[in-house]
C-alpha positions in Angstrom: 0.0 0.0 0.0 1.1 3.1 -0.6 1.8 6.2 1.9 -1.0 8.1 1.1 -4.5 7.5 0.2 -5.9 9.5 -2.8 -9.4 7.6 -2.3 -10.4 5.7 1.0 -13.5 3.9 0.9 -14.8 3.0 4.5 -18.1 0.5 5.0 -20.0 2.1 1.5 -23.6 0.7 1.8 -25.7 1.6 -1.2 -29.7 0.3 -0.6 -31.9 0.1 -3.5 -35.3 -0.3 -2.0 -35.2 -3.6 -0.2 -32.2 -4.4 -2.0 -28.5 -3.9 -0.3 -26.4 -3.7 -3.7 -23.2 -3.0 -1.7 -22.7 -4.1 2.2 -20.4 -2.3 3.9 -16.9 -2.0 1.8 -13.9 -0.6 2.7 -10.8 -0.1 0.1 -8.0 2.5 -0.7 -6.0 3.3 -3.5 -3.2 5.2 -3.2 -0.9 7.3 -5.1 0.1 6.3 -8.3 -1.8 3.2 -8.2 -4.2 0.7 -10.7 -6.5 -0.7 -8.4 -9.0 -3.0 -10.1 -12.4 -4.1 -8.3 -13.0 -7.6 -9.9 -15.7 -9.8 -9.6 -19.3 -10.9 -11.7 -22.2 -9.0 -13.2 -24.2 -7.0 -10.9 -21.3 -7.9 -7.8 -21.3 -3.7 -6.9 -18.6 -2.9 -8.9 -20.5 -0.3 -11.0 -22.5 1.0 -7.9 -19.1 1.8 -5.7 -17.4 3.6 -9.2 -20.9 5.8 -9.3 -21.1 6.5 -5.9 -17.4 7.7 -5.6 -17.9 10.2 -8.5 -20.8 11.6 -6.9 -23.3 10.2 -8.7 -24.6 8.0 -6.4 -25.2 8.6 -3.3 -24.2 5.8 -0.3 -26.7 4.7 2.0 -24.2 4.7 4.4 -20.3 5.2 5.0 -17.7 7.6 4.0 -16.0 8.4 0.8 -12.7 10.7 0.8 -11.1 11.7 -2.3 -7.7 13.8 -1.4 -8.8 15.0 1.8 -12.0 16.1 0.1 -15.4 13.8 1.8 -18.3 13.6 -0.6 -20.7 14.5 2.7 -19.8 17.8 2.8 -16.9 18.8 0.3 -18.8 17.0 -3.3 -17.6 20.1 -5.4 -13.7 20.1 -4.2 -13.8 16.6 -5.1 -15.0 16.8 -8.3 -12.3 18.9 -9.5 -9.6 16.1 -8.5 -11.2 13.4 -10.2 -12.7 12.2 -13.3 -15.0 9.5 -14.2 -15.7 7.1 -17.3 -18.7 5.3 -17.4 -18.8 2.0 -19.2 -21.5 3.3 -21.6 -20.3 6.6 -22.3 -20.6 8.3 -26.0 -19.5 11.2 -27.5 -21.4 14.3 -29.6 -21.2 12.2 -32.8 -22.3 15.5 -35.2 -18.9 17.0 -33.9 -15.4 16.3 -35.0 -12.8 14.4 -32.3 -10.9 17.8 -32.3 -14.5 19.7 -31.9 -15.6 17.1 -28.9 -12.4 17.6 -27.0 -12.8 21.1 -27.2 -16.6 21.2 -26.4 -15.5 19.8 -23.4 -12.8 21.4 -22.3 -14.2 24.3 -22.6 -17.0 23.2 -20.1 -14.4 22.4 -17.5 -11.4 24.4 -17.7 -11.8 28.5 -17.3 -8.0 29.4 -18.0 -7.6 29.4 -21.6 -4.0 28.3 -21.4 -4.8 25.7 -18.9 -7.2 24.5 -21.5 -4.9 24.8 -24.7 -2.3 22.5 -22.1 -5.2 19.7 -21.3 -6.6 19.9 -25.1 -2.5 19.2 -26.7 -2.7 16.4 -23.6 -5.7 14.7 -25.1 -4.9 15.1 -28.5 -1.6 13.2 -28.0 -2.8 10.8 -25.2 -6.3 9.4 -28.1 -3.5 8.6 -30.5 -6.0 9.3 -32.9 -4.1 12.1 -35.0 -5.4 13.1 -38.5 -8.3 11.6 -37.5 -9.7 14.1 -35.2 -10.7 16.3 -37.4 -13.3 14.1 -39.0 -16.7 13.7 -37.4 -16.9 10.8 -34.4 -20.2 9.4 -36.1 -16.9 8.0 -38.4 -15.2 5.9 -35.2 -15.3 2.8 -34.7 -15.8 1.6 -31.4 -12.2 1.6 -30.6 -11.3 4.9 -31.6 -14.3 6.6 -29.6 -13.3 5.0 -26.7 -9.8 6.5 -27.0 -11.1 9.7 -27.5 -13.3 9.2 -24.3 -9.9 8.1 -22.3 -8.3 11.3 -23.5 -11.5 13.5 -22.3 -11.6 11.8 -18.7 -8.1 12.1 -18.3 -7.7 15.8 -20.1 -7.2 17.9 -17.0 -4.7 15.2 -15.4 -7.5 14.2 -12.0 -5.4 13.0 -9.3 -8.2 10.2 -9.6 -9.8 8.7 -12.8 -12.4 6.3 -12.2 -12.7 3.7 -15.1 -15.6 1.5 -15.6 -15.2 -1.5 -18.0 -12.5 0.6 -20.3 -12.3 -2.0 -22.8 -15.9 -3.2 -22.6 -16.2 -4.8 -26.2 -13.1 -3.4 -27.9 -10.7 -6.1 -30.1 -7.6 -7.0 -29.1 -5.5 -4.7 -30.1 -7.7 -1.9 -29.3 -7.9 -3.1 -25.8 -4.1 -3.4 -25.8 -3.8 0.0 -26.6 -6.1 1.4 -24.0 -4.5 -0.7 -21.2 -1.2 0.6 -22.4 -2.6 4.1 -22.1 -3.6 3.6 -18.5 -0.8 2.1 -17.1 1.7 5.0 -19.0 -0.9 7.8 -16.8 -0.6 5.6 -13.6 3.3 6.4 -13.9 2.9 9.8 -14.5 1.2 10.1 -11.2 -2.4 9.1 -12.0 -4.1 7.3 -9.6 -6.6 4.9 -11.4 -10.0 3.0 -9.7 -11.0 0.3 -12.3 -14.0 -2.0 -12.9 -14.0 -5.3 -14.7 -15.1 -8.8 -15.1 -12.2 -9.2 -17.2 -9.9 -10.5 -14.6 -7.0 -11.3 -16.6 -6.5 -7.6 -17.9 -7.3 -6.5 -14.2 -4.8 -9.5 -13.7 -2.4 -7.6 -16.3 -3.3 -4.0 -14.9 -3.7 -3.7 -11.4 -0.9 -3.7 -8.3 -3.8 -4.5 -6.0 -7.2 -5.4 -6.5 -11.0 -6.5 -4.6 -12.8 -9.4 -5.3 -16.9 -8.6 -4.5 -19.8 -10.8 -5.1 -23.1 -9.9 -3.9 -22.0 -6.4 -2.4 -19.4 -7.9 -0.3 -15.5 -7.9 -1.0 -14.0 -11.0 0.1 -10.4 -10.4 -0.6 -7.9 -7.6 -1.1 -4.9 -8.1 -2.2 -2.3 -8.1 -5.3 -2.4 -10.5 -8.1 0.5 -11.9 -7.0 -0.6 -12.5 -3.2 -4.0 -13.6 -3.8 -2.8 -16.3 -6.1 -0.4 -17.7 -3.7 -3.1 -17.9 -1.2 -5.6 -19.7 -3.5 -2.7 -22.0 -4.5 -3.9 -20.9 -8.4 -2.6 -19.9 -12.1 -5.2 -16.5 -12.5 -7.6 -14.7 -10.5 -10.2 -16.3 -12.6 -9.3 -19.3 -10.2 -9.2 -17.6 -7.2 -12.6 -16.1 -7.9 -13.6 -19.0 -8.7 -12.5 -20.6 -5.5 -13.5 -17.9 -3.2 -17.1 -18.0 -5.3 -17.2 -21.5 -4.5 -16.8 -21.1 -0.9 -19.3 -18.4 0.1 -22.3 -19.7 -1.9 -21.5 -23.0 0.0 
């Protein structure tokens, strides 16, 4: 673990009627650090990324992002972090070049702070020439780097990432995971969803299995498989799956 925490997560509950989605969790990440929350469809992983960008908000708990709790400091926190939903989309009558500047101009006053963050993103989609013709034109792959490039554009001390490579190919996927781990050594700190456990696998220096709201390990890749005695975290999900619905 690292010294400091940019985001500490202590016993989130998130209630949905008579439904507890998410049952008292508690993770950090820390600075400079990929940490993945693993685990099935409809586990909680999508309901803790929502409720730490302020989207949500927990039944119960406490959120911090940089010092900054959601209770009572939401709008300080906003402006350190960034968030990525896994079905996000971009103005598809604009241009790349026109969408990253539509944005930016929504969330950056200076307008050489903004000129910085748009060269950033422009660089960071790898998507060149192509910006200047209209995003209706992308394939999936190529939108999704452009929607990297947005969430990251103002270098958050957070970015929260929700299924990043949901249904991209191979190399696409390659490409984006590349991406993220290049901005968690430039000082990013990264919270990311998946049920692709390999990549997280690939990704993450520590990550949090949940099933059914509850997160049953924490741990590196690395550790946790020495624990479960197996070759992947598919295996140790697989065994730690095994033994709760026992």
């Amino acid at each position: 673990m690292q010294e400091m925490a940019v985001l500490e997560v202590k016993n989130f509950r998130k209630v949905y009627g008579k439904t507890e989605a998410v049952k008292g969790i508690s993770f950090e990440v820390g600075e400079d650090e990929i940490f993945g929350l693993i685990g099935p469809n409809g586990a909680g992983k999508s309901t803790t990324l929502r409720a730490v960008a302020t989207i949500l908000q927990p039944t119960g708990g406490e959120i911090t992002i940089a010092g900054h709790n959601l209770a009572t400091e939401s709008e300080r926190a906003r402006q350190v972090m960034s968030y990525l939903p896994e079905e996000a989309g971009a103005y598809k009558n604009l241009s790349g070049k026109q969408y990253l500047e539509f944005m930016a101009q929504l969330f950056i006053d200076d307008p050489v702070k903004r000129a910085e963050c748009l060269k950033f993103a422009s660089d960071l989609s790898g998507l060149g020439v192509r910006l200047k013709d209209k995003v209706t034109t992308y394939s999936k792959g190529m939108t999704r780097k452009l929607l990297l490039a947005r969430t990251v554009m103002t270098r958050p001390k957070l970015a929260i990432l929700d299924e990043p490579t949901s249904g991209l190919d191979v190399i696409n996927a390659m490409e984006i995971r590349k991406t993220v781990r290049d901005l968690a050594k430039q000082g990013m700190s990264v919270l990311l969803s998946s049920h692709n456990m390999l990549e997280i696998e690939f990704m993450c220096g520590r990550v949090g299995i949940i099933d059914k709201g509850i997160i049953y390990e924490l741990g590196t890749p690395e550790d946790l498989k020495n624990k479960y005695k197996a070759k992947n975290l598919e295996e140790v999900f697989m065994t730690i799956a095994g033994h709760h619905d026992a």
